[in-house]
C-alpha positions as a LaTeX table, in Angstrom:
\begin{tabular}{lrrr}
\hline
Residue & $x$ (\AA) & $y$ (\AA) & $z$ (\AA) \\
\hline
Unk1 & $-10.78$ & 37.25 & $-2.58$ \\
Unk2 & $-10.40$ & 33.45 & $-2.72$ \\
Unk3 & $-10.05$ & 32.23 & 1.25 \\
Unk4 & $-9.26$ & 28.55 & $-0.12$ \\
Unk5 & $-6.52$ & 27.79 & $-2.45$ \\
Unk6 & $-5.16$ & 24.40 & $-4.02$ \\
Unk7 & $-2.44$ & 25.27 & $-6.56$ \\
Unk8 & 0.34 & 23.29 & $-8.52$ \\
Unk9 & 3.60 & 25.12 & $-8.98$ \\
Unk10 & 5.12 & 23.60 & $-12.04$ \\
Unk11 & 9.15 & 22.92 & $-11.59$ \\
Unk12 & 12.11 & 22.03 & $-14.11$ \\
Unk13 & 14.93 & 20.32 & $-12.16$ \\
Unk14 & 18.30 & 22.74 & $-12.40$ \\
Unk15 & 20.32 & 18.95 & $-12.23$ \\
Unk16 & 23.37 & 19.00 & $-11.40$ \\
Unk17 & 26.05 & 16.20 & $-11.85$ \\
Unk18 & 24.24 & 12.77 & $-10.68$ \\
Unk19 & 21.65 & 14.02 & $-9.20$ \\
Unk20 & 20.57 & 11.96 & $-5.87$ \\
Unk21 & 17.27 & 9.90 & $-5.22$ \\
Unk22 & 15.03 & 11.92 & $-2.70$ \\
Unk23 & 12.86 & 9.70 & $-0.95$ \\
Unk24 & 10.41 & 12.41 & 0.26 \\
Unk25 & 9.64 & 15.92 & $-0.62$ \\
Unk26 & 7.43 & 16.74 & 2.04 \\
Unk27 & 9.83 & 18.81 & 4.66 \\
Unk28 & 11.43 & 20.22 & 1.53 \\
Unk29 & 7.76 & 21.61 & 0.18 \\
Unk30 & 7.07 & 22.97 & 3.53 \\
Unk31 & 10.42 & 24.77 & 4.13 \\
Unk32 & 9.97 & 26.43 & 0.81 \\
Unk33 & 6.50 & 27.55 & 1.16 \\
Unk34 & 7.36 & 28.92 & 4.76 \\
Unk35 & 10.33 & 31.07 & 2.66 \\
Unk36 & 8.64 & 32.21 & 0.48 \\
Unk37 & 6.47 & 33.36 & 2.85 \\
Unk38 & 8.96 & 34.65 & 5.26 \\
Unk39 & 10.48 & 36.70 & 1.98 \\
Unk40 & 6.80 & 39.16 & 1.73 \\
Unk41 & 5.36 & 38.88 & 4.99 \\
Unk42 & 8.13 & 37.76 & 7.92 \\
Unk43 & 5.93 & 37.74 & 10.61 \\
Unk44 & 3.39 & 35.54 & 9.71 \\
Unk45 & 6.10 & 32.85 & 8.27 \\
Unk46 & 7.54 & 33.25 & 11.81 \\
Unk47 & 3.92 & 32.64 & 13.06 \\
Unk48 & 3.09 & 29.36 & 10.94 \\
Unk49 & 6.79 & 28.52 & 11.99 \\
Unk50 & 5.64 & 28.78 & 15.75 \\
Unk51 & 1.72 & 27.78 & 15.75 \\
Unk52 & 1.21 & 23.97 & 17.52 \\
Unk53 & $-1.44$ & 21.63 & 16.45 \\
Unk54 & $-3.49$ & 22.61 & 13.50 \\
Unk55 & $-1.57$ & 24.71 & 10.49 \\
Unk56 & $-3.84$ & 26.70 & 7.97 \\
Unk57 & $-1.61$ & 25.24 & 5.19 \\
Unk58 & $-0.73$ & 22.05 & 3.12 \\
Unk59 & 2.10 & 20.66 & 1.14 \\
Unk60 & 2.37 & 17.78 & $-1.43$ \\
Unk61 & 5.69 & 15.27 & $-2.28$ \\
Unk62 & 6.94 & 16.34 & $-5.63$ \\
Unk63 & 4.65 & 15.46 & $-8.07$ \\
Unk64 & 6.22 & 13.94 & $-11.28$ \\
Unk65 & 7.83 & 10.78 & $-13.14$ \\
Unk66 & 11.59 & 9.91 & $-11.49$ \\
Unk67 & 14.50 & 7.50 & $-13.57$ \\
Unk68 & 14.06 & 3.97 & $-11.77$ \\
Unk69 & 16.39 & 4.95 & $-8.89$ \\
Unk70 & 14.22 & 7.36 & $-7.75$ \\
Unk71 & 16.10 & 10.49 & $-9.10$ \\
Unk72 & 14.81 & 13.33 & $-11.03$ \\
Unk73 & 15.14 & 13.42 & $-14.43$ \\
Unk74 & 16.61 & 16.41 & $-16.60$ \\
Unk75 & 13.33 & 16.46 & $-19.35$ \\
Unk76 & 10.73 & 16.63 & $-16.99$ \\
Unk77 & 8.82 & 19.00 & $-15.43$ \\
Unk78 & 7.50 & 18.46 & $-11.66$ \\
Unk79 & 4.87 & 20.37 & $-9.62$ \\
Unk80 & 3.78 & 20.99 & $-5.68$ \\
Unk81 & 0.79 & 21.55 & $-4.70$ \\
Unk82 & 0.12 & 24.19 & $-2.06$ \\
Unk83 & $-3.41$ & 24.53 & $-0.20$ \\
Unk84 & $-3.71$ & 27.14 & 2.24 \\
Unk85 & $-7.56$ & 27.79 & 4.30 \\
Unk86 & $-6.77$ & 30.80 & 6.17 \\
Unk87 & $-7.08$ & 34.23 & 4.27 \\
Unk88 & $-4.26$ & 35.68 & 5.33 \\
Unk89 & $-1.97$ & 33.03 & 4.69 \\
Unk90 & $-4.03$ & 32.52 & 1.05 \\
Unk91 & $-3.50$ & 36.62 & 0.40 \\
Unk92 & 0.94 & 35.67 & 1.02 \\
Unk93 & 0.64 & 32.81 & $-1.40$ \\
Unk94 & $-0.74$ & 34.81 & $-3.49$ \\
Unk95 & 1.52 & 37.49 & $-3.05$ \\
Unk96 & 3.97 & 35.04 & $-3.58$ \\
Unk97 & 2.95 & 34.17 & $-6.97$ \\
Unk98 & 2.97 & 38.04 & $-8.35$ \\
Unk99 & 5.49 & 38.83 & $-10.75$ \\
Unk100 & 9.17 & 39.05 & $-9.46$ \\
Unk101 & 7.83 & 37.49 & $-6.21$ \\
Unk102 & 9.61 & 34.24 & $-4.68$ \\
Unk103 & 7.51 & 31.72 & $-6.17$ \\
Unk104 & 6.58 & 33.51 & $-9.69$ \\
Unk105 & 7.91 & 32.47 & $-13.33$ \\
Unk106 & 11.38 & 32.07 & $-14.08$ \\
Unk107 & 12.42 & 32.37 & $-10.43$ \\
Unk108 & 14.94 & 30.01 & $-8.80$ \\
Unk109 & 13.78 & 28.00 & $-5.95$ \\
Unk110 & 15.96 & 24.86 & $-3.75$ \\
Unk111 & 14.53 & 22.41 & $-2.00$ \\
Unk112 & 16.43 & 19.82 & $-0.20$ \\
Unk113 & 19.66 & 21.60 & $-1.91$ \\
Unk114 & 18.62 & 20.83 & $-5.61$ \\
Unk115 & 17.84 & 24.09 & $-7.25$ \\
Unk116 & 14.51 & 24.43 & $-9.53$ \\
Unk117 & 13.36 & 27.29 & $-12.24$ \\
Unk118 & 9.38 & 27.90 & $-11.60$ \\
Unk119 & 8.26 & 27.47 & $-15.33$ \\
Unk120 & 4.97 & 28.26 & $-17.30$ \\
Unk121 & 2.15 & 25.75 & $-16.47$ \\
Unk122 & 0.63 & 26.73 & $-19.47$ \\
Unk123 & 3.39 & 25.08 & $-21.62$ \\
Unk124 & 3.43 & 21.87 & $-19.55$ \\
Unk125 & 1.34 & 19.30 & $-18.77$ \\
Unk126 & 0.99 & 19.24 & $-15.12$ \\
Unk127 & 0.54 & 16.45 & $-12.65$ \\
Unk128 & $-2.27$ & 16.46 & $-10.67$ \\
Unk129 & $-3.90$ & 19.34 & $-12.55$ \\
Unk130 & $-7.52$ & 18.20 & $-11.27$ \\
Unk131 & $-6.84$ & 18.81 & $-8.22$ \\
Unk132 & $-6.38$ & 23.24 & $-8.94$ \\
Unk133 & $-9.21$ & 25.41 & $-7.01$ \\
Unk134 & $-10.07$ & 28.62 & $-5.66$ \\
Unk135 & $-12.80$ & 29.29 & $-3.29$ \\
Unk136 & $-14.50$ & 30.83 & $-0.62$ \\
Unk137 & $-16.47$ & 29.05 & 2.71 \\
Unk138 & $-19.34$ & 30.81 & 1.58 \\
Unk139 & $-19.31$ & 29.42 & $-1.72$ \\
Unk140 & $-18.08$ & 25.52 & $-0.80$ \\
Unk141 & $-20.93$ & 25.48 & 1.85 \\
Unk142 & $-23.37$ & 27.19 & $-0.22$ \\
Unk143 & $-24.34$ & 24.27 & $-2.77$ \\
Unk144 & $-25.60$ & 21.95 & 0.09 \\
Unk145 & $-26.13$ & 24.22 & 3.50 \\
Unk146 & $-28.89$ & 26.67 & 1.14 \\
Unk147 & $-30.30$ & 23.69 & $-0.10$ \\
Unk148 & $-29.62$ & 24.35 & $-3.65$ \\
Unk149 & $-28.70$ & 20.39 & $-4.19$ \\
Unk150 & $-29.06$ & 17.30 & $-2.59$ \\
Unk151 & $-26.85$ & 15.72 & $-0.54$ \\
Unk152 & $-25.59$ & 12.39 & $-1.19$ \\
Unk153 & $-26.29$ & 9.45 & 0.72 \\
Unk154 & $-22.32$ & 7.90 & $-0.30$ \\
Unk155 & $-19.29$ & 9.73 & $-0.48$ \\
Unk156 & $-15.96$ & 8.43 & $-1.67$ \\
Unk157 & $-13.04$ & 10.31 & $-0.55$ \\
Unk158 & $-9.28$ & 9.36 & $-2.92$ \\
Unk159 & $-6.17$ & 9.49 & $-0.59$ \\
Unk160 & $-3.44$ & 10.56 & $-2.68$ \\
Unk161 & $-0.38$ & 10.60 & $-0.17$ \\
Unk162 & 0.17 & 8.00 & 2.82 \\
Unk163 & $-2.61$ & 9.01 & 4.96 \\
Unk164 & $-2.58$ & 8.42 & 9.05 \\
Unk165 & $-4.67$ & 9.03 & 12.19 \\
Unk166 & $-3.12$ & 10.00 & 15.70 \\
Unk167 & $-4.89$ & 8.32 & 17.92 \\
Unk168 & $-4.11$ & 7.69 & 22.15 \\
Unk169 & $-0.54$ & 8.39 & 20.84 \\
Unk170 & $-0.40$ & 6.10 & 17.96 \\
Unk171 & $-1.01$ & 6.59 & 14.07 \\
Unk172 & $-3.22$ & 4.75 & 12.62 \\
Unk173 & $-3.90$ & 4.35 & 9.02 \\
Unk174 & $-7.36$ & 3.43 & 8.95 \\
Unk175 & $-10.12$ & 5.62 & 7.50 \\
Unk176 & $-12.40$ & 5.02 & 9.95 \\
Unk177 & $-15.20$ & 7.96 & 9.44 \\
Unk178 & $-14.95$ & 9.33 & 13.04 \\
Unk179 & $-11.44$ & 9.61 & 12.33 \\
Unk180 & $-11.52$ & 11.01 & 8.51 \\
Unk181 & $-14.85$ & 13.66 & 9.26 \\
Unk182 & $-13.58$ & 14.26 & 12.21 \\
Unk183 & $-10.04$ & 15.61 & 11.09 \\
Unk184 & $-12.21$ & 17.96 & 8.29 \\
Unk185 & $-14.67$ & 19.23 & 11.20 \\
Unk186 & $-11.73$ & 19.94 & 13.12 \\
Unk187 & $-9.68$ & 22.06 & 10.70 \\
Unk188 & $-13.11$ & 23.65 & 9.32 \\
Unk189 & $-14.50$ & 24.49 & 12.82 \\
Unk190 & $-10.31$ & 26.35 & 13.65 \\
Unk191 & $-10.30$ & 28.48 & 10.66 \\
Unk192 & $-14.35$ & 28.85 & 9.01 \\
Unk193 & $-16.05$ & 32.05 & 9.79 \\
Unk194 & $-19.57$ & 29.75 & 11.10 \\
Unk195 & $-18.45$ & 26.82 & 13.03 \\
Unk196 & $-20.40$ & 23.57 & 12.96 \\
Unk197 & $-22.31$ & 22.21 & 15.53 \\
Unk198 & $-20.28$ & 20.07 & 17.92 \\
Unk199 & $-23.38$ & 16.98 & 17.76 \\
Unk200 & $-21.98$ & 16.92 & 14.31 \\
Unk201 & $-18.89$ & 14.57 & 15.81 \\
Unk202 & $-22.37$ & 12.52 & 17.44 \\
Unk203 & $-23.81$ & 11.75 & 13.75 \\
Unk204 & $-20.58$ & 11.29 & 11.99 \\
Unk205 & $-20.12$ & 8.59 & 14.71 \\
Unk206 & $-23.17$ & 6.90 & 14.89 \\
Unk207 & $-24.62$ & 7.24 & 11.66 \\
Unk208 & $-21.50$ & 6.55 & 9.13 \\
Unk209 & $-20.08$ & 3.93 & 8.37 \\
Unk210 & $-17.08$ & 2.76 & 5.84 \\
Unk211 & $-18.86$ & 1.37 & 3.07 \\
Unk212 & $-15.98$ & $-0.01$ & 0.40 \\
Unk213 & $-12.48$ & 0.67 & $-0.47$ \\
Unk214 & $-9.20$ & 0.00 & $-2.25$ \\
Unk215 & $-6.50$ & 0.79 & 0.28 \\
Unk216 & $-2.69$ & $-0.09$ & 0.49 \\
Unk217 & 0.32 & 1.08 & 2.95 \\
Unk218 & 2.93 & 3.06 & 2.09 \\
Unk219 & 5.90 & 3.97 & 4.25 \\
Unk220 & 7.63 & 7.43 & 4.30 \\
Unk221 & 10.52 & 9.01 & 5.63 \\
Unk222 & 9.44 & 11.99 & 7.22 \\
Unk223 & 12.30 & 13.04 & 9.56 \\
Unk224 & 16.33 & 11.13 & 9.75 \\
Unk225 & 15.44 & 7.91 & 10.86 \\
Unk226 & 12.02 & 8.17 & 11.27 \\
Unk227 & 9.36 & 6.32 & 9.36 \\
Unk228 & 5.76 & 6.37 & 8.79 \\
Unk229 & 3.00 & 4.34 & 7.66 \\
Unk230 & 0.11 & 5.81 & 5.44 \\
Unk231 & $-2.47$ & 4.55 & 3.72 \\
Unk232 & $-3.53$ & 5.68 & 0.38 \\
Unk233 & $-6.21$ & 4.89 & $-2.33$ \\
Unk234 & $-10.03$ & 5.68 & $-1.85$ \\
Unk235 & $-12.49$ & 4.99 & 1.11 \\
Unk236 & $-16.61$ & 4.89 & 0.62 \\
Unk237 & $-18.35$ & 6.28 & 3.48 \\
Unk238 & $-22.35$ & 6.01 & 3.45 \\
Unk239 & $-25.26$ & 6.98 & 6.36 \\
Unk240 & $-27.53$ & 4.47 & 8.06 \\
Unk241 & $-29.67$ & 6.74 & 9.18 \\
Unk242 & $-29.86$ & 9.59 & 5.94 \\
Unk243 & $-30.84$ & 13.30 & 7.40 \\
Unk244 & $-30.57$ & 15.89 & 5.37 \\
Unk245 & $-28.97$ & 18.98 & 7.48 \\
Unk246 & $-26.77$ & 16.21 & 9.31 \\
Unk247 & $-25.68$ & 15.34 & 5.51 \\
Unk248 & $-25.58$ & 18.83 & 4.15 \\
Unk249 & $-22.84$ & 19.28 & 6.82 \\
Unk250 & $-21.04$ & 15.91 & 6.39 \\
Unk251 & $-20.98$ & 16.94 & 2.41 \\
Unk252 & $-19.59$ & 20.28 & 2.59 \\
Unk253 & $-16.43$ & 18.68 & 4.98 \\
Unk254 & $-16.06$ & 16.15 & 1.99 \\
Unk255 & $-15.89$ & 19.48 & $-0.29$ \\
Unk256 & $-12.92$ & 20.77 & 1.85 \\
Unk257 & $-10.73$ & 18.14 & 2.00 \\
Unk258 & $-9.56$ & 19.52 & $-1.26$ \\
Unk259 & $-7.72$ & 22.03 & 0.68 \\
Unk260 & $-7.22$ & 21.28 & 4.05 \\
Unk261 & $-6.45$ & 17.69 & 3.99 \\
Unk262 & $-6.92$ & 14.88 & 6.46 \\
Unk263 & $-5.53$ & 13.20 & 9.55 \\
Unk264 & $-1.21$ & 13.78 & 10.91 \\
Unk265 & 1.15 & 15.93 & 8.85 \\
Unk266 & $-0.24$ & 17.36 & 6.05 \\
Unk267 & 1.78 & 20.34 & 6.08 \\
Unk268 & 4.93 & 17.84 & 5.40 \\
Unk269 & 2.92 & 16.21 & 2.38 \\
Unk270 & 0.41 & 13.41 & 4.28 \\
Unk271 & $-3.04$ & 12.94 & 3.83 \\
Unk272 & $-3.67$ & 14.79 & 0.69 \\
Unk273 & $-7.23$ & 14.10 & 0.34 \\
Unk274 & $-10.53$ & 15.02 & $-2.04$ \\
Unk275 & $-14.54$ & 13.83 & $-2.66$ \\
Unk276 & $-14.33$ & 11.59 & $-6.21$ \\
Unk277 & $-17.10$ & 10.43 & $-8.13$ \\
Unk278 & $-18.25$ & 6.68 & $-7.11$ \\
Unk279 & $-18.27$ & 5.66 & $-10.49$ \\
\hline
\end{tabular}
């Protein structure tokens, strides 16, 4: 049973008459994963409605090429991702997905009142198909924490949506590695069946630095009247002082980004983060 899931559902746009520029899909995602939900298994829909803090579940923005007002367009064919890290909450996505379930082929889904037909993502090209895994904690820690590799000494992470930090009541988008390792230690130690050990925050402090990147802003609308600054791109984070347990640790965090993402809102389509190659 996979505990960690990163999927893209593939959607054709049911347009009706001049269709109407959405500036951000994010809400939209999250109320339709949360019905979809609701629809199998009400009371833990009603739970992730409820929980404060930390959800075991991510959203993206709608994935996909819009006309140059921003507007979907009638021949193409967008995509969401959905990550959940929890297993019960991976088992209803799941569910979700089974034939004649909410989110399966052919069925009709709305967001943000603009109807979609979930289509075959073998027959289309999907956005962001690199970015599809299934997993287990045992298996994502297993490569570096049994020592079967290395780990690496760098580590670039690729910020995908507008990325921020909540800091002393402010967001902040600034990758700085307490703040990006410790979001990931946060959400792995809430929801991983072996915690890691809390002088982790200590080395991910002291020992790493940011190395290089290619960052710009990007403001989003996430609520009426209500904007936000994130940063995407990619960040470079590297150790001055290389130890390998420390590492092994820092590297399997890096690992789950994939599905948990990083730093304020990713359940409403922030901070949709993974580990890239350097190169």
């Amino acid at each position: 049973m996979s505990e960690l899931i990163s999927l893209i559902l593939p959607l054709k746009p049911l347009l009706q008459p001049s269709p109407r520029a959405v500036d951000w899909w994010g809400r939209a995602a999250h109320a339709l994963l949360l019905r979809a939900i609701h629809q199998l298994h009400p009371d833990l829909a009603q739970t992730l409605h409820d929980e404060d803090g930390l959800r075991p579940f991510t959203v993206s923005n709608l994935l996909g090429r819009f006309d140059e007002n921003g507007a979907l367009r009638g021949d193409q064919v967008y995509a969401l991702r959905f990550t959940t890290y929890r297993p019960e909450v991976s088992r209803a996505l799941l569910d979700a997905l089974q034939p004649g379930a909410p989110l399966s082929l052919g069925m009709r889904v709305e967001m943000d009142y603009i109807p979609f037909e979930v289509v075959d993502p073998q027959s289309n090209p999907l956005p962001f198909a690199e970015w599809q895994a299934l997993n287990t904690y045992a298996e994502l820690s297993s490569p570096y924490l049994l020592a079967m590799q290395v780990p690496p000494r760098r580590i670039r992470l690729q910020f995908a949506s507008p990325t921020t930090f909540k800091s002393e009541g402010q967001h902040q988008p600034l990758p700085f590695p307490k703040w990006v390792f410790g979001s990931l230690l946060e959400r792995w130690n809430a929801y991983a069946p072996i915690a890691f050990p809390n002088e982790l925050h200590r080395y991910i402090e002291e020992c790493l630095t940011l190395r290089r990147y290619e960052l710009r802003t990007k403001t989003i609308p996430i609520k009426e009247n209500v904007l936000r600054v994130g940063m995407v791109g990619w960040a470079e984070f590297s150790t001055l002082n290389y130890d390998r347990y420390w590492m092994s640790l820092v590297a399997t965090l890096a690992r789950f980004a994939l599905f948990c993402g990083v730093g304020a809102g990713v359940s409403y389509g922030m901070g949709q983060c993974r580990w890239v190659d350097s190169e």
